[in-house]
C-alpha positions as CSV (number, residue, x, y, z in Angstrom):
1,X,64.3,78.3,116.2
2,X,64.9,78.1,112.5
3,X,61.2,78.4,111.9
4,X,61.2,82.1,114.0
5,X,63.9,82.7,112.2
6,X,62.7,82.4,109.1
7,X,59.3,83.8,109.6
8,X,61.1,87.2,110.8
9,X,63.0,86.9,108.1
10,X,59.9,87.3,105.7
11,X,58.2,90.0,107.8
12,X,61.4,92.5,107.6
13,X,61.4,91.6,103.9
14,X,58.3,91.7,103.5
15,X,57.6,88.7,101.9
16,X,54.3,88.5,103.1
17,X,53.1,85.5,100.5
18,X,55.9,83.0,101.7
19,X,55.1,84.0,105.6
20,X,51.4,83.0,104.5
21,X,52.5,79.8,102.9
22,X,54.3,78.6,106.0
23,X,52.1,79.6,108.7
24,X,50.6,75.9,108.9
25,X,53.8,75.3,110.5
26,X,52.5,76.4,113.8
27,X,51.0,73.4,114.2
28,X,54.3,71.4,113.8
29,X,55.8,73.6,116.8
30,X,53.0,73.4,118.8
31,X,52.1,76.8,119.0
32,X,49.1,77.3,120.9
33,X,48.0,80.6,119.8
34,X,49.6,83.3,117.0
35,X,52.3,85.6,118.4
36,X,51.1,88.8,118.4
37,X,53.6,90.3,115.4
38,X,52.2,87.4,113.5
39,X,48.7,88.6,113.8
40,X,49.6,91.5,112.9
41,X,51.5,90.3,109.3
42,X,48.1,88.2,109.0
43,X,46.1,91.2,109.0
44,X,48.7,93.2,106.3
45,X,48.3,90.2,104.4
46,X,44.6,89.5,104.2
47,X,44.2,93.2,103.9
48,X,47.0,93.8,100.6
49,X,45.5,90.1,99.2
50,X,42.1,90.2,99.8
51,X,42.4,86.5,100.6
52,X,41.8,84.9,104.0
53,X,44.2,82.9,105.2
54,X,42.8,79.6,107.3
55,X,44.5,79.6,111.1
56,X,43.4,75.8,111.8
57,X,41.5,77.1,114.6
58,X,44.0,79.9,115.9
59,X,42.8,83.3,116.0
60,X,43.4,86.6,115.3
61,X,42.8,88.5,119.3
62,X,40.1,91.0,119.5
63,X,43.2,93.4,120.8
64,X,45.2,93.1,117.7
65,X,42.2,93.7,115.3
66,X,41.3,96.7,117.6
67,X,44.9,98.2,117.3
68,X,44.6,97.4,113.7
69,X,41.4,99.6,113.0
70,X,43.1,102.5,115.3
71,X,46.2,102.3,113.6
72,X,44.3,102.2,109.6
73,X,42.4,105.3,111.2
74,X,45.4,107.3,112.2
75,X,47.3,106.7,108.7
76,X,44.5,107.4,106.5
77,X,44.0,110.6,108.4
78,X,47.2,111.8,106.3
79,X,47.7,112.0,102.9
80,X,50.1,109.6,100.9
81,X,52.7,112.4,101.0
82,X,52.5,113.0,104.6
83,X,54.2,109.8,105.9
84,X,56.2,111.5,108.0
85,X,53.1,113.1,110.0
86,X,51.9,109.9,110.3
87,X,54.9,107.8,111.3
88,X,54.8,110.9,114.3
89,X,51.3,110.5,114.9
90,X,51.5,106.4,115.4
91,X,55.0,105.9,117.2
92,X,54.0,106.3,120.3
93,X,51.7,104.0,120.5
94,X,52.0,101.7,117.7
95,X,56.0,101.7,117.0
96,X,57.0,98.5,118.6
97,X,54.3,97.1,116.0
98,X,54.5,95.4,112.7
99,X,51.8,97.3,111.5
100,X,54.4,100.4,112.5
101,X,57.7,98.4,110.1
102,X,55.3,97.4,107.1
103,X,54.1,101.4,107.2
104,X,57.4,103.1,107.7
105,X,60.2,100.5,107.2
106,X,61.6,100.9,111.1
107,X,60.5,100.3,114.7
108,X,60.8,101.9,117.7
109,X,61.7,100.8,121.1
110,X,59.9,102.2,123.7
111,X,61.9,102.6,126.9
């Protein structure tokens, strides 16, 4: 549990380098595939870095990198100064996401 906790612990920091660095530690947990908020970090990540990061065989799901490209679209529809359009425009379906926290620094819960 200290792992998760540590990992979420860089994502609301978003101290996306040291998540990167300790993502090999899947394999000492015996993860079997990447939670889907991790994926999600990855992408931010590779995106912000321009450097892949080697998932010893993991992958990212065809889902997540759908949601990703939907979600890019949607923001880049707005201009820089209209965050707050596009916070609107993506909660619904994309605020339980960590694409949705990295964006605009909160979540929401859908009931």
């Amino acid at each position: 549990m200290a792992f998760e906790y540590l990992m979420a612990w860089y994502m609301l920091t978003k101290q996306l380098d040291k998540f990167a660095q300790n993502l090999d530690r899947l394999d000492d947990f015996d993860y079997p595939d990447i939670p889907r908020h991790y994926q999600e970090a990855i992408l931010i990540y590779e995106v912000f870095t321009n450097k892949k990061i080697d998932l010893k065989g993991r992958q990212i799901s065809n889902r997540t990198l759908q949601r990703a490209r939907i979600f890019g679209n949607i923001v880049n529809r707005f201009s820089s100064s209209n965050r707050m359009q596009a916070a609107r425009a993506t909660a619904g379906d994309f605020g339980d996401t960590y694409f949705f926290y990295f964006n605009f620094g909160s979540v929401i819960i859908k009931r």
